[in-house]
C-alpha positions in Angstrom: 89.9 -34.1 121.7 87.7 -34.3 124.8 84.7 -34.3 125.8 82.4 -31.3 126.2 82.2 -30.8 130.0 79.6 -28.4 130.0 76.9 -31.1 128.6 76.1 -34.8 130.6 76.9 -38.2 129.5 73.6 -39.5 129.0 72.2 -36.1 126.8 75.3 -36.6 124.7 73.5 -39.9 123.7 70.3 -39.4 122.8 71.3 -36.6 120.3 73.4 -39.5 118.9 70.5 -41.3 118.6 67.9 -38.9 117.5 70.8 -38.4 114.7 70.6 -41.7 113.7 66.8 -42.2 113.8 66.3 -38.7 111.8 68.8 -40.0 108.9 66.4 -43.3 108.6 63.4 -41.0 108.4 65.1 -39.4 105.5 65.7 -42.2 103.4 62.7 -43.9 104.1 61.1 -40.6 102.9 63.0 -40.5 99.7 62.5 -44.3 98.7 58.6 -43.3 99.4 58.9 -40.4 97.2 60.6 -42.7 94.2 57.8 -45.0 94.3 55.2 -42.4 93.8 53.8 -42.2 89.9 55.2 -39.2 88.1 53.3 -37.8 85.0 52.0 -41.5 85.2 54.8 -43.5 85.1 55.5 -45.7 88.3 59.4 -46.2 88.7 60.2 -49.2 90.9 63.9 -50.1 91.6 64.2 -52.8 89.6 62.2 -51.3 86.6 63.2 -48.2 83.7 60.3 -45.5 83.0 58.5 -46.4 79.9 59.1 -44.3 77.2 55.6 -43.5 75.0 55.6 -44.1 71.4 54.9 -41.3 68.8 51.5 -41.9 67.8 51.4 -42.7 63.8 49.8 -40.2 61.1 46.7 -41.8 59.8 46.8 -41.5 56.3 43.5 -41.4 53.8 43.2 -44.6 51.9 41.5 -44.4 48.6 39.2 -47.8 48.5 37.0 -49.0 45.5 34.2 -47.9 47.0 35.1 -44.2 46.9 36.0 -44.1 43.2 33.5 -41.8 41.5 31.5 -43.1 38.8 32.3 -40.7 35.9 36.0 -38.9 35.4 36.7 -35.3 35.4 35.7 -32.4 33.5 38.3 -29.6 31.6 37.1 -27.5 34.8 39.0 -30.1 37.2 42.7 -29.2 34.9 41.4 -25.7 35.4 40.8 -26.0 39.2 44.3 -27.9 39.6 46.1 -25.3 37.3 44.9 -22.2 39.2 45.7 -24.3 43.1 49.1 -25.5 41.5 50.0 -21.9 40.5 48.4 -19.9 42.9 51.2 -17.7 43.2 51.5 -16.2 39.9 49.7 -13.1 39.8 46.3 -12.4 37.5 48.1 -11.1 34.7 50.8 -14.1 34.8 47.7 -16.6 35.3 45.5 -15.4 32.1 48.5 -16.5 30.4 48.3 -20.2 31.1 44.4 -19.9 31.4 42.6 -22.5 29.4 39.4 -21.9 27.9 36.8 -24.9 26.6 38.1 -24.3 22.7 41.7 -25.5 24.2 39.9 -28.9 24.6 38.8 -32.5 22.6 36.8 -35.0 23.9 37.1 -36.0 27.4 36.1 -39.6 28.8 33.7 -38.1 31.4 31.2 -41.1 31.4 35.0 -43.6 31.8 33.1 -45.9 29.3 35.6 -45.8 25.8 38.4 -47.9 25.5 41.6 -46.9 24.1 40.4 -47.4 20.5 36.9 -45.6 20.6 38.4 -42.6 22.3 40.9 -41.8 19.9 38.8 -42.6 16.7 36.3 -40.1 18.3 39.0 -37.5 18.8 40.7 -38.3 15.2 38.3 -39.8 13.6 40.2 -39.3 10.3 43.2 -40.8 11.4 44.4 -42.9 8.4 44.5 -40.1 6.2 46.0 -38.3 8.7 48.9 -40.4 9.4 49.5 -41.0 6.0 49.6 -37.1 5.1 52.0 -37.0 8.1 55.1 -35.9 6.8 56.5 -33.4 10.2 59.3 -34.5 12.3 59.8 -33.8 16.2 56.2 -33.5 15.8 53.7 -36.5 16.4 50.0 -36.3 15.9 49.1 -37.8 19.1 51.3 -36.9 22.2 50.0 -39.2 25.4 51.3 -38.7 29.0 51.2 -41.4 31.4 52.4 -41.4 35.3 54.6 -43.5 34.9 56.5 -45.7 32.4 55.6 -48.8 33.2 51.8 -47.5 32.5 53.5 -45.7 29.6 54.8 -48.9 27.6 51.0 -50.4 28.3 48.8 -47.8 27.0 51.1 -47.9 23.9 50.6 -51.8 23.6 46.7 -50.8 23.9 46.9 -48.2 21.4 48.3 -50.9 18.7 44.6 -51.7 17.0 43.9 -47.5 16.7 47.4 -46.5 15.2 47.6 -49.3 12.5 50.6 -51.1 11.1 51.6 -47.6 9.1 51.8 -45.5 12.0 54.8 -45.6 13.7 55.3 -44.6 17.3 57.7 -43.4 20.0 58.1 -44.2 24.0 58.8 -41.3 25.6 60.3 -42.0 28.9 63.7 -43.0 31.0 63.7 -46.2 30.9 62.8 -47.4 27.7 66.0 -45.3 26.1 69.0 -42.9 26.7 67.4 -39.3 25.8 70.3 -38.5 23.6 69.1 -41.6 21.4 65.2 -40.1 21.8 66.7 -36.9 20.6 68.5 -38.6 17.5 65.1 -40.8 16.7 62.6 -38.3 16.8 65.1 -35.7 14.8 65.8 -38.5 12.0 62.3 -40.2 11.7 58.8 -39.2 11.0 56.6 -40.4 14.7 52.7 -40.1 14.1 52.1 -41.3 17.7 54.1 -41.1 20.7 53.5 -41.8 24.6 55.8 -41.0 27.8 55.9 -39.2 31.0 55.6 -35.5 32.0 59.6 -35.1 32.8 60.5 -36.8 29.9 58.4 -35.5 27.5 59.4 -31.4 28.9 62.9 -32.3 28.7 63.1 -33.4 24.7 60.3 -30.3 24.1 62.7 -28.0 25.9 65.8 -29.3 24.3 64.5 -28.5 21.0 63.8 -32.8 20.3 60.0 -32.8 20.3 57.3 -29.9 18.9 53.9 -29.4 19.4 53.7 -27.1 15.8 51.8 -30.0 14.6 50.6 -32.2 17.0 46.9 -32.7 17.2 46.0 -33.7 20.6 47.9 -33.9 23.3 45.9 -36.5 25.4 46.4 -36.9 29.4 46.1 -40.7 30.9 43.6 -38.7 33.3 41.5 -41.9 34.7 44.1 -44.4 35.2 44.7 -45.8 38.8 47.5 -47.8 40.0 47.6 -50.8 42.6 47.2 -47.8 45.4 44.1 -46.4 43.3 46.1 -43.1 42.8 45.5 -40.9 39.7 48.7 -39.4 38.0 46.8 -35.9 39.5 47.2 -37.6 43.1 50.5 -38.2 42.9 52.5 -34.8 44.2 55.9 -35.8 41.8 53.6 -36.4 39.2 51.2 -33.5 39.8 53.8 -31.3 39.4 55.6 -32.4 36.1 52.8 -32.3 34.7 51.4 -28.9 35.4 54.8 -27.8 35.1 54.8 -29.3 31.4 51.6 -27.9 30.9 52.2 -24.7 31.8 56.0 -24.0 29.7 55.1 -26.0 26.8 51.3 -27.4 25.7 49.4 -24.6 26.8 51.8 -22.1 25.0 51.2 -24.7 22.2 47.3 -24.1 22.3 47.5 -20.3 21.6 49.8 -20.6 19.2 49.1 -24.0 17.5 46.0 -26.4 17.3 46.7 -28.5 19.9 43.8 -30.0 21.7 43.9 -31.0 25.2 42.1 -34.6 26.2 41.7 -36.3 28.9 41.3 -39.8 29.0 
């Protein structure tokens, strides 16, 4: 094609130039632009922006030195039941209300050991036992947080219950609940200790009654290695007030069970 005629040589080179100097400008400008820090990241060409970490949820620690000096009171269960089941209506709530009648001695003052407490809560327990003749049905029920504490308090219990008294653990991995079912069914148990799940299940399958159960004692004060009560545990918390509420408390109206906490 030719050449426009109409414009001279020489301005037909400076446009080219001005062109090329204006397309330098433009890159320049960009690479400027790159350089610049963005939302406070500075992105060089040889580096990748920096990518900021989630900032981690500080949890509460329970230490030693926050541990209160005495345990709770029967109001503390009450407070717990009412937050736990704060949905139930007024009505529904009066019917798993407790009142101070529905309770033995508690270790407030955290000073008995596991013989004192229960020979202040049965203090006749020899002839007790011995009168024992019920089924399903065990003087003493004790739940624990877990099984491992479970099995323990048992061992603890040992000087208390005697070498007459004979007693049950109550939880998964001690025994198959088809073989709890058949032992408690077959056998008279004066004394027996598990967890909240467990010790539902065999009430609800008809394994294990409170008709003539005594006390039914909760391992209240006990800590683990993280400090936690069985109340601070949320898995825990709720089998328990979930037992509670279908099957002791029913128990208390009905029955003479006592509610302890240890």
């Amino acid at each position: 094609m030719a050449d426009n005629l109409s414009e001279e040589w020489w301005q037909t080179a400076v446009s080219d130039e001005e062109e090329g100097a204006s397309d330098d400008g433009e890159r320049k400008e960009m690479k400027r632009k790159l350089n610049e820090p963005t939302s406070g990241i500075v992105v060089s060409e040889n580096e990748e922006p920096e990518v900021k970490k989630k900032k981690r949820r500080n949890r509460k620690r329970i230490t030693e030195a926050k541990l209160p000096d005495q345990g709770d009171s029967p109001t503390m269960l009450r407070d717990y039941l009412k937050l736990h089941f704060s949905k139930l209506s007024k009505l529904e709530f009066e019917d798993i209300s407790l009142t101070e009648s529905n309770f033995t001695a508690c270790n407030i003052d955290k000073e008995h050991t596991t013989t004192s407490y229960f020979k202040q809560i049965a203090p006749k327990w020899h002839r007790l036992s011995t009168a024992h003749s019920h089924k399903m049905s065990p003087l003493i029920i004790v739940v624990c947080g877990n099984a491992l504490r479970a099995s323990k308090f048992n061992t603890e219990a040992k000087t208390f219950k005697g070498k007459d008294a004979r007693s049950i653990k109550l939880f998964a991995r001690h025994m198959k609940i088809d073989d709890q079912i058949k032992l408690l069914r077959e056998n008279v148990i004066h004394f027996a200790v598990g967890t909240p799940e467990r010790i539902r299940s065999l009430i609800l399958q008809d394994a294990l009654s409170l008709e003539h159960t005594r006390a039914f004692v909760i391992d209240w004060n006990w800590r683990d290695v993280k400090l936690k009560r069985l109340i601070d545990i949320r898995e825990a918390r709720a089998s328990l007030m979930n037992l509670l509420k279908d099957c002791v408390i029913p128990a208390c109206k009905k029955h003479h069970v006592k509610i302890g906490l240890f």
